[in-house]
VEXVO-655355 format. One record per residue: residue in three letters; chain; z, x, y of N, C-alpha, C in turn. Coordinates in steps of 0.05 Angstrom, whole numbers, plus 32768, in hexadecimal, padded with zeros to 4 digits. Atoms other than C-alpha are relative to their C-alpha. Example, Ala and Ser with C-alpha at 12.3 -4.5 7.8 and 13.67 -1.06 7.14 Angstrom:
2
<node r="ALA" c="A" n_pz="8000" n_px="8012" n_py="7FE8" ca_pz="809C" ca_px="80F6" ca_py="7FA6" c_pz="8000" c_px="8012" c_py="8018"/>
<node r="SER" c="A" n_pz="7FFF" n_px="7FF0" n_py="7FE8" ca_pz="808F" ca_px="8111" ca_py="7FEB" c_pz="800E" c_px="7FF1" c_py="8016"/>
***
This chain:
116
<node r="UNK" c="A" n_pz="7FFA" n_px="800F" n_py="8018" ca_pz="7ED7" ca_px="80F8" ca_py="82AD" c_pz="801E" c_px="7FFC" c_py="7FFE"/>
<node r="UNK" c="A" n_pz="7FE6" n_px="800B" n_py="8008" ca_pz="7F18" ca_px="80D6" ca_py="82A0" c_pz="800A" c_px="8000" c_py="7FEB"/>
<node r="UNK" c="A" n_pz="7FEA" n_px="7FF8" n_py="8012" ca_pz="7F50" ca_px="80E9" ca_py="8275" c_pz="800F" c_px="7FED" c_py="7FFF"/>
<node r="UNK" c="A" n_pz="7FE6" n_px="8014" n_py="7FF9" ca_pz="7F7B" ca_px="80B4" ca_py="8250" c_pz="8008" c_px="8004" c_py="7FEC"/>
<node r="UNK" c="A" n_pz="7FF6" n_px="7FFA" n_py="8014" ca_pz="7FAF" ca_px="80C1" ca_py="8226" c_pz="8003" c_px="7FE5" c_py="7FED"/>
<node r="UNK" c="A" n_pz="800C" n_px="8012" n_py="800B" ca_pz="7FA5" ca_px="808F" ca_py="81EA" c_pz="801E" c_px="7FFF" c_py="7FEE"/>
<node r="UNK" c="A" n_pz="7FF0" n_px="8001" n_py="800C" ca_pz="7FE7" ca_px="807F" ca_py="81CC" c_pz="800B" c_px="7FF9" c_py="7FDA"/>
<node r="UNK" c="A" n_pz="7FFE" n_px="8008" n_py="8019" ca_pz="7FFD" ca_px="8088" ca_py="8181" c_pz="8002" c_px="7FEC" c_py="7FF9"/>
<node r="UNK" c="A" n_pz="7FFB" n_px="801F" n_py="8011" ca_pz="7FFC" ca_px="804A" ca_py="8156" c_pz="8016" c_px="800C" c_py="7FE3"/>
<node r="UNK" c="A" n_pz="7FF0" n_px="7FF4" n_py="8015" ca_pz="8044" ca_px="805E" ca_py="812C" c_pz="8004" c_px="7FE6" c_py="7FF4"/>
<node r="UNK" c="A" n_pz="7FFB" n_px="801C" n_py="800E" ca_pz="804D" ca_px="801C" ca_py="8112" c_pz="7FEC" c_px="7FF6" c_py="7FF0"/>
<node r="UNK" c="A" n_pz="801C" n_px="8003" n_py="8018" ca_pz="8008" ca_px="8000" ca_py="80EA" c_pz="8007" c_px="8020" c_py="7FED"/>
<node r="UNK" c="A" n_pz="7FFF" n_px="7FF1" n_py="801A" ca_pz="8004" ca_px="8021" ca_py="80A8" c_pz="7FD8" c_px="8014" c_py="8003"/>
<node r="UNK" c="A" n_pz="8021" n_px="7FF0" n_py="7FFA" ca_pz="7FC8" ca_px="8057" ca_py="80A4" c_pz="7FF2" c_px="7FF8" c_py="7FEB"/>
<node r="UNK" c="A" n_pz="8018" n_px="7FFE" n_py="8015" ca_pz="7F8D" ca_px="8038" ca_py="8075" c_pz="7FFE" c_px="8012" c_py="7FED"/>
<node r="UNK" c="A" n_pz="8009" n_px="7FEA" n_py="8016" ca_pz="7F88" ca_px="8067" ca_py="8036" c_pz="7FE1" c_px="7FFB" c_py="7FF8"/>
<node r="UNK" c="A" n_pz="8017" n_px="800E" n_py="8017" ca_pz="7F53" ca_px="8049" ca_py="800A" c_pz="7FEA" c_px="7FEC" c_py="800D"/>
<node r="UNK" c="A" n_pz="8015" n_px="8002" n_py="7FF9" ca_pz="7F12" ca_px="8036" ca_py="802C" c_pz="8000" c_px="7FEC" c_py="801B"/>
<node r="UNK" c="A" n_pz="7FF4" n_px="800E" n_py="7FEF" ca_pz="7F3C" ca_px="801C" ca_py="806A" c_pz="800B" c_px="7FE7" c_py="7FFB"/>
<node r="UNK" c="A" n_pz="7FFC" n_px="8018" n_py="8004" ca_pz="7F4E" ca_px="7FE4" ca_py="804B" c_pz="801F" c_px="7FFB" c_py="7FF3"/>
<node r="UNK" c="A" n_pz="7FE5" n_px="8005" n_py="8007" ca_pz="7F8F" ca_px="7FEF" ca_py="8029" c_pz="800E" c_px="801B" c_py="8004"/>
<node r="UNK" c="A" n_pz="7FF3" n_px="7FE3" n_py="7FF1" ca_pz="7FC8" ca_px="8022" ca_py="8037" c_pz="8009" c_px="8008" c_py="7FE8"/>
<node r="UNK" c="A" n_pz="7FF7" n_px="7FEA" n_py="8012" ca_pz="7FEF" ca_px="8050" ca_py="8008" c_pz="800F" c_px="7FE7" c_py="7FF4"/>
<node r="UNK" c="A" n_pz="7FF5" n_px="8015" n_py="8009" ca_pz="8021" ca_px="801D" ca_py="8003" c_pz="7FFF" c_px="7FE8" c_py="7FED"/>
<node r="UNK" c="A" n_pz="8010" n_px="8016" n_py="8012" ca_pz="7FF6" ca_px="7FE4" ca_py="7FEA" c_pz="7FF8" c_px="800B" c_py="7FEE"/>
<node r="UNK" c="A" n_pz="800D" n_px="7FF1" n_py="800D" ca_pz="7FD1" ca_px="8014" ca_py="7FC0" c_pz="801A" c_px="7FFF" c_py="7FE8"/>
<node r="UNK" c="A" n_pz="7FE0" n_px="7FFC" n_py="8014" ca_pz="801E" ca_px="8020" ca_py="7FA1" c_pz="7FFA" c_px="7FE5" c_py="7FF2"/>
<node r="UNK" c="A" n_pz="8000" n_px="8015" n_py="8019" ca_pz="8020" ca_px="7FD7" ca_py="7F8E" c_pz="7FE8" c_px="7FFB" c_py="7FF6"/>
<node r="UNK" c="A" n_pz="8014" n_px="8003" n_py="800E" ca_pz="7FE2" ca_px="7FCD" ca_py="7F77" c_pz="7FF7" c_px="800B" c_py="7FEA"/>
<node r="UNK" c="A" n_pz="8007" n_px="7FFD" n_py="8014" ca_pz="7FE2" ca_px="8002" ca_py="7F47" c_pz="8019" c_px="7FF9" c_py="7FEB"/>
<node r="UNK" c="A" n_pz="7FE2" n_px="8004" n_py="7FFF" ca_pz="802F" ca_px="7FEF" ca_py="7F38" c_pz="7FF2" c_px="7FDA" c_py="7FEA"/>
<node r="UNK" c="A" n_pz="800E" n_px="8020" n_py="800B" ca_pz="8009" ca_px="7F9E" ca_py="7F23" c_pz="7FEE" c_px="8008" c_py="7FEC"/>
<node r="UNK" c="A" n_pz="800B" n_px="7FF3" n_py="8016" ca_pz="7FD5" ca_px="7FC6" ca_py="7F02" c_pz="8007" c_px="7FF9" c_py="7FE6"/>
<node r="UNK" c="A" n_pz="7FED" n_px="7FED" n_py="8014" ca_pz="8003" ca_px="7FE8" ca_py="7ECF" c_pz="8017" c_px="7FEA" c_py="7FF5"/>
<node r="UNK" c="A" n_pz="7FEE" n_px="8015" n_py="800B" ca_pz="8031" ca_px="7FA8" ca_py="7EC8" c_pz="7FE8" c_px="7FE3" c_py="7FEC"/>
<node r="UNK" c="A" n_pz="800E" n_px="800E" n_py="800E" ca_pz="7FF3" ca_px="7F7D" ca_py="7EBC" c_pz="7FED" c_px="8009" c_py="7FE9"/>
<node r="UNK" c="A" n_pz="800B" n_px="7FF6" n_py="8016" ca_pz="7FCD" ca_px="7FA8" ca_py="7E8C" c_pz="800A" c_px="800B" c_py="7FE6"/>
<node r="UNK" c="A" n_pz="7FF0" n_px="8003" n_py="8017" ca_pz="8011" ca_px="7FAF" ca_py="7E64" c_pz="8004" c_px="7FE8" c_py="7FE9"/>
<node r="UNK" c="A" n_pz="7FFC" n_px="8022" n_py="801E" ca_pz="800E" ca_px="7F68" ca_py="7E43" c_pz="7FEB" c_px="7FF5" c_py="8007"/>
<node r="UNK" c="A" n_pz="8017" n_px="8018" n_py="7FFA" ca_pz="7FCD" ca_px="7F41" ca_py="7E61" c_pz="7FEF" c_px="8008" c_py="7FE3"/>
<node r="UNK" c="A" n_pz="800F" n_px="7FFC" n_py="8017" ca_pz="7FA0" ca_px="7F68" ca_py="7E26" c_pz="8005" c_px="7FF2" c_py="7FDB"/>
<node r="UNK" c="A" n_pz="7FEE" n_px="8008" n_py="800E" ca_pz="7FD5" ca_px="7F59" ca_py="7DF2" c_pz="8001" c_px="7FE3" c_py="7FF8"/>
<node r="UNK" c="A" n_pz="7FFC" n_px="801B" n_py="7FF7" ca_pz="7FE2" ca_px="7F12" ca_py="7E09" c_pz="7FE7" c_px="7FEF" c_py="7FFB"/>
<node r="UNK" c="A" n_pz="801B" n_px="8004" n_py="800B" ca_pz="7F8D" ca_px="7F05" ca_py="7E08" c_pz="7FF4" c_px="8001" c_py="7FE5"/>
<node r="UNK" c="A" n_pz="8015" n_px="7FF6" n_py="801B" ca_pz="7F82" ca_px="7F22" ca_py="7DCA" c_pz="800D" c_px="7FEB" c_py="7FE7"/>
<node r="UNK" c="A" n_pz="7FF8" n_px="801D" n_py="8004" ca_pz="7FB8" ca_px="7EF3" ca_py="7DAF" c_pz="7FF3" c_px="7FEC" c_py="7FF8"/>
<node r="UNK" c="A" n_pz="8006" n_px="8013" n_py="7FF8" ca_pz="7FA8" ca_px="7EBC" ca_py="7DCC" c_pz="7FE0" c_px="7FF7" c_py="7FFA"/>
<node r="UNK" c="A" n_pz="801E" n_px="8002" n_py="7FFF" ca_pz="7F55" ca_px="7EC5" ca_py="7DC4" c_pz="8000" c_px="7FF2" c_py="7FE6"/>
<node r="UNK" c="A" n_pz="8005" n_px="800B" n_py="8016" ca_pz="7F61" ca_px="7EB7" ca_py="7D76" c_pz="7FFF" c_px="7FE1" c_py="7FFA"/>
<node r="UNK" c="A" n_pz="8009" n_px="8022" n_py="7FFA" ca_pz="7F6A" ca_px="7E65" ca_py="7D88" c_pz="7FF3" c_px="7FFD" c_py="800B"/>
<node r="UNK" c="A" n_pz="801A" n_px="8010" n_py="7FEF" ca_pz="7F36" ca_px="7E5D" ca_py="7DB9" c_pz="8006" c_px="8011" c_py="801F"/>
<node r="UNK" c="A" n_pz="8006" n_px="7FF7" n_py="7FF3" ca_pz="7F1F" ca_px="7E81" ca_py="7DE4" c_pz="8002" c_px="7FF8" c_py="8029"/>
<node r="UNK" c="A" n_pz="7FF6" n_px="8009" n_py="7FDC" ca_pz="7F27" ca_px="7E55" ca_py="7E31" c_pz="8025" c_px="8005" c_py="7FF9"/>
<node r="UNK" c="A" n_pz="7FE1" n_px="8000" n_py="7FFE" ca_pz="7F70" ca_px="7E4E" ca_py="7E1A" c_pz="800F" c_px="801B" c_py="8002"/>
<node r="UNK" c="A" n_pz="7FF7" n_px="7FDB" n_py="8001" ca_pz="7F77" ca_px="7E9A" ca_py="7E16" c_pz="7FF9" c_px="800B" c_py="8022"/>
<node r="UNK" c="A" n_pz="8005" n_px="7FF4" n_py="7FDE" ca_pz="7F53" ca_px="7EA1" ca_py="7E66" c_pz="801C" c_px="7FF4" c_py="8009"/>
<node r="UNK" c="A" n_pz="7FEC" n_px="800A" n_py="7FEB" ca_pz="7F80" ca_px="7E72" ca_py="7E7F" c_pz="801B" c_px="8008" c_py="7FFC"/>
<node r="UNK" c="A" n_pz="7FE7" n_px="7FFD" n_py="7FFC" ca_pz="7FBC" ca_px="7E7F" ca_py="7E67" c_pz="8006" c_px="8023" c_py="8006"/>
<node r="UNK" c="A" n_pz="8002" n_px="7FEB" n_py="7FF3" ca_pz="7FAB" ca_px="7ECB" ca_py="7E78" c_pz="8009" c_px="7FFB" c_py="801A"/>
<node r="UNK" c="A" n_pz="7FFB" n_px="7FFE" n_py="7FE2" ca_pz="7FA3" ca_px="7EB5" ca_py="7EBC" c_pz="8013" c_px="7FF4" c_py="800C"/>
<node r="UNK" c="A" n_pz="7FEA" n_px="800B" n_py="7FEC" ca_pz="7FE2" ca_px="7E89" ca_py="7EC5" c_pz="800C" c_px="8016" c_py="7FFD"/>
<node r="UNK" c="A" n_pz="7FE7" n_px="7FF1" n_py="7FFC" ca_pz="800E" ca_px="7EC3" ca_py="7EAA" c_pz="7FFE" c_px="8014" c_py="8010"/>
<node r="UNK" c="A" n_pz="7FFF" n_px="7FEA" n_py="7FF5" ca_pz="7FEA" ca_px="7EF8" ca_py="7ED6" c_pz="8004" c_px="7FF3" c_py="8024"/>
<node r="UNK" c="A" n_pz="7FFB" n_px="8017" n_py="7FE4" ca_pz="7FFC" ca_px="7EC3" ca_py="7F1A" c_pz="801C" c_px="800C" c_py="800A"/>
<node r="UNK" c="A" n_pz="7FE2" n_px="7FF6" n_py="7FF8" ca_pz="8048" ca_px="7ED4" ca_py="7F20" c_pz="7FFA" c_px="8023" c_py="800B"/>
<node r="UNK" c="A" n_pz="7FFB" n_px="7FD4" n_py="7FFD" ca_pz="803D" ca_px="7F2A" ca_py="7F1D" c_pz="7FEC" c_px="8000" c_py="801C"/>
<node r="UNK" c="A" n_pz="8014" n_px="7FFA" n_py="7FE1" ca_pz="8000" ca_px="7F1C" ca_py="7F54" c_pz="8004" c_px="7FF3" c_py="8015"/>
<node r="UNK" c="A" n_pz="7FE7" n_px="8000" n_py="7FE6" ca_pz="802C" ca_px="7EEF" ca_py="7F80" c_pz="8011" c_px="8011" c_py="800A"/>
<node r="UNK" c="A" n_pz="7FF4" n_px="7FEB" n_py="7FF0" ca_pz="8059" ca_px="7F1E" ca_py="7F80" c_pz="7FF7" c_px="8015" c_py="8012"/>
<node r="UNK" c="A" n_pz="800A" n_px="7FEF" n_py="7FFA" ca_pz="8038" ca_px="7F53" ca_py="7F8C" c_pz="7FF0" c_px="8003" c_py="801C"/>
<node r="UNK" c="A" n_pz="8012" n_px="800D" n_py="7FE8" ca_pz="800E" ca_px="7F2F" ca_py="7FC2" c_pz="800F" c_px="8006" c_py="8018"/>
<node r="UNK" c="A" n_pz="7FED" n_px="8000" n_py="7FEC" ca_pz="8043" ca_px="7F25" ca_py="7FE7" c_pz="8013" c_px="8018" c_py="800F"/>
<node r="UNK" c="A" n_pz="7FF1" n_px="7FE0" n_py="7FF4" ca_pz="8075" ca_px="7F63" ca_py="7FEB" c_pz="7FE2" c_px="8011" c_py="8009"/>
<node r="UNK" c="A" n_pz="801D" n_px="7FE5" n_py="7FFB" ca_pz="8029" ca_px="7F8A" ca_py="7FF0" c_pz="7FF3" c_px="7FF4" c_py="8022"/>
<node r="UNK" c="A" n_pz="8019" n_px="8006" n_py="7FF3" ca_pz="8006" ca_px="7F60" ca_py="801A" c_pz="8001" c_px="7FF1" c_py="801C"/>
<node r="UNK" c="A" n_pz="7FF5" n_px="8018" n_py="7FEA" ca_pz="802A" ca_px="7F26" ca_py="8047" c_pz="8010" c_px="8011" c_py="8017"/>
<node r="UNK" c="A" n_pz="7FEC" n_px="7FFA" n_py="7FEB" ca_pz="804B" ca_px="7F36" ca_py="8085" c_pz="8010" c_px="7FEA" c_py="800A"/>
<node r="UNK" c="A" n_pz="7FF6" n_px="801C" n_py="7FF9" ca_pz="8089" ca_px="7F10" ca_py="80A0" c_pz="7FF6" c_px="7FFD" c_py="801E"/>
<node r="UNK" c="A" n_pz="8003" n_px="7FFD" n_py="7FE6" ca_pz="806F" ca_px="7EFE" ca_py="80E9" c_pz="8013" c_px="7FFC" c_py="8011"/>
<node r="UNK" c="A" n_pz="7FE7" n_px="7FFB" n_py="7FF0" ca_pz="80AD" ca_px="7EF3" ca_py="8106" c_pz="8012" c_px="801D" c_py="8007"/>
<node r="UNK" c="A" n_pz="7FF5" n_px="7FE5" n_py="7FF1" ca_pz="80C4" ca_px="7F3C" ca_py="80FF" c_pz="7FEC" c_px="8010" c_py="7FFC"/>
<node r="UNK" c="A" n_pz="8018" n_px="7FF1" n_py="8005" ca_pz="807D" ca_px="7F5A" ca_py="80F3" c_pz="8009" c_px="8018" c_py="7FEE"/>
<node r="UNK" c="A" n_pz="7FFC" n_px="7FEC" n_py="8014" ca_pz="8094" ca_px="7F7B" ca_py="80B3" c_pz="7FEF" c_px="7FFB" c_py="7FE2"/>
<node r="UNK" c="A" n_pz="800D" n_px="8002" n_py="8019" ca_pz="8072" ca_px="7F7F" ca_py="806F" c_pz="801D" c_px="7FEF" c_py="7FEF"/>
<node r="UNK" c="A" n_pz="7FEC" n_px="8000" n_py="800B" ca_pz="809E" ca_px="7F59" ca_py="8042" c_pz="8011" c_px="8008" c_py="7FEB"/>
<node r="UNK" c="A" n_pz="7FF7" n_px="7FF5" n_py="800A" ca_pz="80B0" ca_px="7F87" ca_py="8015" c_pz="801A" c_px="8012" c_py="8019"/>
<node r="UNK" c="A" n_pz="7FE8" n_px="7FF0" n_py="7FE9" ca_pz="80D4" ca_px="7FB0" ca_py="8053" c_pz="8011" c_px="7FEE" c_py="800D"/>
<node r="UNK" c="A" n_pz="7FF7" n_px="801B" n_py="7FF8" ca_pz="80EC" ca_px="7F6F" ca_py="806F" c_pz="8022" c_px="7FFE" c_py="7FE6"/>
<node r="UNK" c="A" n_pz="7FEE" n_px="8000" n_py="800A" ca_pz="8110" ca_px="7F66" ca_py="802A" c_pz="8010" c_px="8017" c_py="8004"/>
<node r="UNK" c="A" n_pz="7FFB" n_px="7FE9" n_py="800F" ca_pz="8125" ca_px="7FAE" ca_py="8022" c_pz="8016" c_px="7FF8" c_py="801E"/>
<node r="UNK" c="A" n_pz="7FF6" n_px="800C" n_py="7FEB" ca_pz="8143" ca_px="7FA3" ca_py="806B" c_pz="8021" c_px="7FEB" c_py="7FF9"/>
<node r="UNK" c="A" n_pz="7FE8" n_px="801D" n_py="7FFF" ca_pz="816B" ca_px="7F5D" ca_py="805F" c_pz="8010" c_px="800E" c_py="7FE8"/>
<node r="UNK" c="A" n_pz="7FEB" n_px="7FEF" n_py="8013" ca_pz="8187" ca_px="7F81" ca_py="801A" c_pz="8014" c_px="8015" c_py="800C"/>
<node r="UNK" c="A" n_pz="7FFA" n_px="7FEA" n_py="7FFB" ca_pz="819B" ca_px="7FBD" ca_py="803F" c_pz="801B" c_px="7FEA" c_py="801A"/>
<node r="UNK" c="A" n_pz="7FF6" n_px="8006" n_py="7FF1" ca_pz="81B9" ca_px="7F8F" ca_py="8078" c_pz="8020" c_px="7FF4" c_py="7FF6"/>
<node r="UNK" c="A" n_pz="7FEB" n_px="8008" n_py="800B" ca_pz="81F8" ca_px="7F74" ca_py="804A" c_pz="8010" c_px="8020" c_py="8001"/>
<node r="UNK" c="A" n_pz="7FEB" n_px="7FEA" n_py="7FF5" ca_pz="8215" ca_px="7FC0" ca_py="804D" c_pz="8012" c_px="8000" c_py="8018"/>
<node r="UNK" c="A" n_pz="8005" n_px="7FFE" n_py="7FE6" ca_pz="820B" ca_px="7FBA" ca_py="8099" c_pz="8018" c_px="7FF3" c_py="8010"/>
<node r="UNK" c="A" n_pz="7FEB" n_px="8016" n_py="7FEE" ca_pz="8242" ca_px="7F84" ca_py="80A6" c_pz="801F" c_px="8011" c_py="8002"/>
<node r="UNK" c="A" n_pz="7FE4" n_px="7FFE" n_py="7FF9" ca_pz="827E" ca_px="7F90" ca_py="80C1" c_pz="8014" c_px="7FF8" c_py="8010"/>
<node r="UNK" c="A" n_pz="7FE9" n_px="8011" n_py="7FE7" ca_pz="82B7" ca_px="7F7F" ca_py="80F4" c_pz="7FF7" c_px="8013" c_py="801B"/>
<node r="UNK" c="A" n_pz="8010" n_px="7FEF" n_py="7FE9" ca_pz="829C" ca_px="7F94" ca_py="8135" c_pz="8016" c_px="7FF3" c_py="800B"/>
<node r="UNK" c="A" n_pz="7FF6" n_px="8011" n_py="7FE8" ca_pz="82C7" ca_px="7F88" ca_py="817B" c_pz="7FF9" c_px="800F" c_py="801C"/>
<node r="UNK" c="A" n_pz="8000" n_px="7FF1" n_py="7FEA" ca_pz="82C0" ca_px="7FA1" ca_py="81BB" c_pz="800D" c_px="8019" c_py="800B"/>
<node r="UNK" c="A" n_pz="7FF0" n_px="7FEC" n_py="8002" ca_pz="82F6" ca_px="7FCF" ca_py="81C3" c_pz="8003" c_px="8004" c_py="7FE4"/>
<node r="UNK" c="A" n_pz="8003" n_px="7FF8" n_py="801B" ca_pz="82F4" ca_px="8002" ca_py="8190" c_pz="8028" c_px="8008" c_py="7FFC"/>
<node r="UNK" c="A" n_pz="7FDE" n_px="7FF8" n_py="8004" ca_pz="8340" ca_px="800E" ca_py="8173" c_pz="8004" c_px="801B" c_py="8006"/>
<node r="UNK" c="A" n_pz="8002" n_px="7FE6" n_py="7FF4" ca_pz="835F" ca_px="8051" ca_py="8191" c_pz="800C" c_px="8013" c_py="7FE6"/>
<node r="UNK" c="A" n_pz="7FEE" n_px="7FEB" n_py="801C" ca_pz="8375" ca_px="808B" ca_py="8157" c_pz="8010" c_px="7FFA" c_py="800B"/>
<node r="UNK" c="A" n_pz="7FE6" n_px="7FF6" n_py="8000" ca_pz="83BA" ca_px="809E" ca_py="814E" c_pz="800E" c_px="800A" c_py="8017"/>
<node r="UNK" c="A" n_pz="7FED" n_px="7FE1" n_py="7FEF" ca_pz="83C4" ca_px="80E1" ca_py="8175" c_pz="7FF2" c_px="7FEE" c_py="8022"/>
<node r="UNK" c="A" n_pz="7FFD" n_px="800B" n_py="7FE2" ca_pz="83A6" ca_px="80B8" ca_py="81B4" c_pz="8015" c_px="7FEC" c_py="800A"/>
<node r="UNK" c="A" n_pz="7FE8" n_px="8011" n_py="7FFC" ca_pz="83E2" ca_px="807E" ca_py="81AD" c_pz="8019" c_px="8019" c_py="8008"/>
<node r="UNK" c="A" n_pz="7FE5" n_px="7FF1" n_py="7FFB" ca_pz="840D" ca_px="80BA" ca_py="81B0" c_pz="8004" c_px="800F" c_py="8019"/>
<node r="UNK" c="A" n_pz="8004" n_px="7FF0" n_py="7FEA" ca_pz="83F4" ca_px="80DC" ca_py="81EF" c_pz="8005" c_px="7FE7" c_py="8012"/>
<node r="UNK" c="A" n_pz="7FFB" n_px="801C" n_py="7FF0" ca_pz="8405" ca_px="8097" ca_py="8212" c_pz="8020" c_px="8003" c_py="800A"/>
***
């Protein structure tokens, strides 16, 4: 019988939740939750006292923006650098520190000009 060593997968995220979403997602999701169950009740109960369609819909345009977002940093990947785009952003933010004056030759200290 043949032996093959089966190499880690460190990159994919490990499934939490019934393989289907990871810890991560799970984060925003309950993160949308907790933002949408702060004003959608509120906002319906409102709104229900004129009429009732006018109270779904405009429920469901204002809960559109929090579940784009959310969609997106949770859910989209960029395929160009196969990143989630939440890490993607977190990345390009982080990359404005990053700049600097680079050259080929690095400048020599002091006490080495003097040993010259």
């Amino acid at each position: 019988m043949r032996k093959v060593t089966v190499p880690e997968d460190t990159v994919s995220e490990q499934k939490v939740v019934l393989g289907i979403v990871s810890m991560r997602q799970l984060i925003y999701l309950v993160a949308a939750f907790a933002i949408l169950s702060s004003y959608i009740p509120s906002l319906f109960s409102y709104l229900i006292k004129f009429n009732f369609v006018v109270g779904v819909i405009v429920t469901l345009v204002s809960a559109m923006p929090v579940l784009a977002v959310i969609g997106v940093l949770g859910f989209l990947r960029n395929k160009k650098y196969q990143m989630y785009y939440d890490s993607y952003l977190f990345t390009k933010i982080g990359f404005k520190s990053q700049i600097g004056v680079w050259s080929k030759k690095a400048p020599t200290p002091d006490w080495m000009e003097e040993l010259k």
